[in-house]
C-alpha positions in Angstrom: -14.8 194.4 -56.7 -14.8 194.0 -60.1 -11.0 195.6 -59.7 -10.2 193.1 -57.3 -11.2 190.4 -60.1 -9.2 191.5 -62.3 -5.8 191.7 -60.2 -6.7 187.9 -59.4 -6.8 187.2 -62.9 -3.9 189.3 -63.7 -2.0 187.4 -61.0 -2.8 184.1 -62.3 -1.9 184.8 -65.4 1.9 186.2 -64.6 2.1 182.7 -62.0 0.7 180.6 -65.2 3.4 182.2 -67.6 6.2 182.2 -65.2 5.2 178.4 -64.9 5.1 178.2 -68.9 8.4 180.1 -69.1 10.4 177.8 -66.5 8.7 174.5 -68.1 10.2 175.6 -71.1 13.1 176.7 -70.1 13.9 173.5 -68.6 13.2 171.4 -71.7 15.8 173.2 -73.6 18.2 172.8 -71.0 17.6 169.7 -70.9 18.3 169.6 -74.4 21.0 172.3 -75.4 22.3 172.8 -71.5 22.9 175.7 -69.2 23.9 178.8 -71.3 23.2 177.6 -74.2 19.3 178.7 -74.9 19.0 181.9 -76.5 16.4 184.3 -76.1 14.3 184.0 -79.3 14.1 179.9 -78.8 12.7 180.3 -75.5 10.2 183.6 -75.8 9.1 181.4 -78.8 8.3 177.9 -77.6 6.9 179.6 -74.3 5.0 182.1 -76.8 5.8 185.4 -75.3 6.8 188.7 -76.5 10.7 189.7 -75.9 9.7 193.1 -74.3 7.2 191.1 -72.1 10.4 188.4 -71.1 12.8 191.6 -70.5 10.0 193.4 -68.4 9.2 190.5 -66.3 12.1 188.7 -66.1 15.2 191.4 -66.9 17.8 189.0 -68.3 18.4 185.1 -68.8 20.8 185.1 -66.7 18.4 185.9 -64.0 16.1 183.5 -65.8 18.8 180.5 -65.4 19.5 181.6 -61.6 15.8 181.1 -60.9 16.0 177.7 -63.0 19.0 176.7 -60.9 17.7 177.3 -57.6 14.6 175.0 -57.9 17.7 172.3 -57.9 19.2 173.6 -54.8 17.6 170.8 -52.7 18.1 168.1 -55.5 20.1 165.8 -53.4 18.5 167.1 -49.9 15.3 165.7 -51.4 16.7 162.7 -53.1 17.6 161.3 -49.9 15.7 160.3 -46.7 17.8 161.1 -43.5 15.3 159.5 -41.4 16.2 156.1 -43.1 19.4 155.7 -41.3 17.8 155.0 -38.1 16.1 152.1 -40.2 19.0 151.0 -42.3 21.2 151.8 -40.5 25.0 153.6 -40.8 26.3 151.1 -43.1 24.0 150.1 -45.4 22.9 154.0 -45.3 25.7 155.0 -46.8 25.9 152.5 -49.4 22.4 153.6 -50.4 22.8 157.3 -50.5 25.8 157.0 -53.6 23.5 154.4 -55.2 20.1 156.7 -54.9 22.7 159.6 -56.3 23.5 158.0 -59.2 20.0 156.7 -59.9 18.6 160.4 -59.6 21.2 161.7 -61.3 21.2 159.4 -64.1 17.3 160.2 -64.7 18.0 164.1 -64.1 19.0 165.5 -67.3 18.4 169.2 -65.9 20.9 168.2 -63.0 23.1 166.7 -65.2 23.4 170.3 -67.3 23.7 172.1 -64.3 26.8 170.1 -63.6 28.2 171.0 -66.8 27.2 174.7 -66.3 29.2 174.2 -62.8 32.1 172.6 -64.3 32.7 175.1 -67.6 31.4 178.5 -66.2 32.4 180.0 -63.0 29.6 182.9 -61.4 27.1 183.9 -59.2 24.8 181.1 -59.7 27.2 178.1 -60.2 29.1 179.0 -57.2 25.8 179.3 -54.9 24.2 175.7 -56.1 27.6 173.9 -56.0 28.1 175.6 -52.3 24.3 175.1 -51.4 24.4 171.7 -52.1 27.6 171.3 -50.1 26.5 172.5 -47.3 23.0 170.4 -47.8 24.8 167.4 -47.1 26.8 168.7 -43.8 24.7 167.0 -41.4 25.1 163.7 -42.9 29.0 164.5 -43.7 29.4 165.3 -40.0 27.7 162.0 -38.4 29.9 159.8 -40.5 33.2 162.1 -39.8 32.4 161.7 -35.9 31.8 157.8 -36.5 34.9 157.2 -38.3 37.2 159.5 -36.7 38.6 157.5 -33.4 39.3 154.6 -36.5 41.3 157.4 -38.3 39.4 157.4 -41.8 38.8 160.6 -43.5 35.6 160.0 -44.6 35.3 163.1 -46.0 37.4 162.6 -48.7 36.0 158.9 -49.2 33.0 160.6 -50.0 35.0 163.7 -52.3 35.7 161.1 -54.1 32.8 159.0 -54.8 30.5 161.8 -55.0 33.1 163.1 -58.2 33.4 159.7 -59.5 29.5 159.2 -59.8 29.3 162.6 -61.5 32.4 161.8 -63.8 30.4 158.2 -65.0 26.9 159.7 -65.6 28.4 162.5 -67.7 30.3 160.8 -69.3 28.5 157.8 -70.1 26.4 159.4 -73.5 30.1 159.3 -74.8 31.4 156.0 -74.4 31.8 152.8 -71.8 34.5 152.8 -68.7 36.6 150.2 -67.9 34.2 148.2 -70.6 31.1 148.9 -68.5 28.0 150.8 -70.1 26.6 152.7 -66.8 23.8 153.4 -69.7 22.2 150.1 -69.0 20.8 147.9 -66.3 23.9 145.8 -66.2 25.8 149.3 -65.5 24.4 150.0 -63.0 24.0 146.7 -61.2 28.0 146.5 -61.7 27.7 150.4 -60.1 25.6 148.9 -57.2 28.1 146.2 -56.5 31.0 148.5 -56.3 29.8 150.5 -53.8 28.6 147.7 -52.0 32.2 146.4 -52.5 33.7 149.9 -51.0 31.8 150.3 -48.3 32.8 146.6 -47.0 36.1 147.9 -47.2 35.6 150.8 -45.5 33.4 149.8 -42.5 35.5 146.7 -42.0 38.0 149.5 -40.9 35.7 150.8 -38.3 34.7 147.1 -37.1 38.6 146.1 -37.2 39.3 149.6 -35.1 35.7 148.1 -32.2 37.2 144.9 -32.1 40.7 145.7 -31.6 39.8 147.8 -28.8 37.4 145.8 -26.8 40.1 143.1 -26.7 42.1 145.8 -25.7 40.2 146.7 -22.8 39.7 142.9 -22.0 43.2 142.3 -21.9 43.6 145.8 -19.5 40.4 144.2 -16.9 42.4 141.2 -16.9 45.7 142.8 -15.9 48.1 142.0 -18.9 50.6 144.9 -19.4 50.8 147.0 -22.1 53.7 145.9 -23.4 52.4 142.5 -23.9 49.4 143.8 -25.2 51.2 145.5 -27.9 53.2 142.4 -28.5 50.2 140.0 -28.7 48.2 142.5 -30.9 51.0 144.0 -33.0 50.7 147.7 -32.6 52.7 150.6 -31.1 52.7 152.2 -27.9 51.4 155.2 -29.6 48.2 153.1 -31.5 47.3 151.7 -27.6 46.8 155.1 -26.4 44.4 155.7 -29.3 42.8 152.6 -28.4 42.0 153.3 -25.2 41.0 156.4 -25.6 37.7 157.4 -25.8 
């Protein structure tokens, strides 16, 4: 019994310092980035031995790979799929590059990991830049199928919003874009209001695409030829197939 006792205690005190270790750890990334914490600075503020760190945890690169995977899920978490039955597809998608930039912009940890991603090329920056590619496919994949019969790629919409947010909270400790501090409140109102902006833009595409072809259809049930069609609404032969196709 009294063995038993003291493999529970022993257990609790390797989950306690593992916890002590990563809070650490995370700190000084936070601080000095992925990479850049050194293993005297860390066995020191988590106050362990270096022999107990090598035995336990074999390396800091393992270390940082254990680190990096607890932000795996980042975005997955950030965002609530089940809110775009309740918002619905427009306004969802406005809100998931605002709630990005808000998360990100209070994430320091996620902001260094980006860094590490962007500078170092390995095991670990490949699988959380992949991982949290293919977190997203779901979502990617509803508003491809949505936007497709109105030809936008969506997917590179999002590319490049997605790299843009990135590039602005990054870079925003250095200095202001286009005169606007994304550091402040007034940033990121003016963030808010572009992507509201952009997203007008982009469903209006999609609405223009409905509309065009329910009058399309209309003018079909009511017998008017296609070549009258494409006279009264402007478009090709070729752009009245895709109309009326399903």
């Amino acid at each position: 019994m009294k063995q038993e006792e003291k493999k529970t205690r022993n257990r609790r005190t390797n989950e306690q310092l593992d916890r002590d270790v990563m809070s650490e750890l995370e700190k000084l990334v936070a601080e000095q980035g992925f990479g850049n914490v050194n293993l005297s600075t860390l066995t020191k503020a988590a106050g362990m031995e270096a022999n107990v760190f090598y035995r336990r945890y074999g390396s800091m690169d393992n270390l940082y790979d254990k680190l990096a995977k607890q932000y795996d899920f980042w975005m997955n978490n950030a965002i609530n799929i089940s809110n775009l039955n309740v918002l619905g597809s427009k306004k969802f998608f406005a809100e998931t590059f605002k709630i990005l930039f808000k998360n990100l912009s209070d994430n320091p940890v996620m902001q260094k990991l980006l860094l590490y991603e962007m500078s170092v090329v390995n095991d670990t920056t490949k699988r959380t830049a992949e991982t949290r590619d293919i977190m997203n496919l779901n979502l990617i994949t509803y508003y491809e199928t949505l936007f497709k019969p109105a030809n936008v790629n969506i997917k590179s919409i999002a590319a490049i919003l997605i790299g843009g947010i990135y590039y602005l909270i990054l870079h925003k400790e250095c200095a202001k874009i286009c005169t606007i501090d994304f550091n402040t409140s007034e940033g990121e109102k003016a963030f808010s209001e572009g992507i509201d902006f952009l997203t007008d833009i982009i469903f209006n595409r999609l609405e223009v695409y409905e509309r065009d072809r329910n009058a399309v259809r209309q003018m079909m049930a009511d017998g008017i030829s296609e070549l009258k069609i494409c006279k009264y609404m402007g478009i090709s032969k070729n752009d009245l197939k895709m109309l009326l196709s399903k």
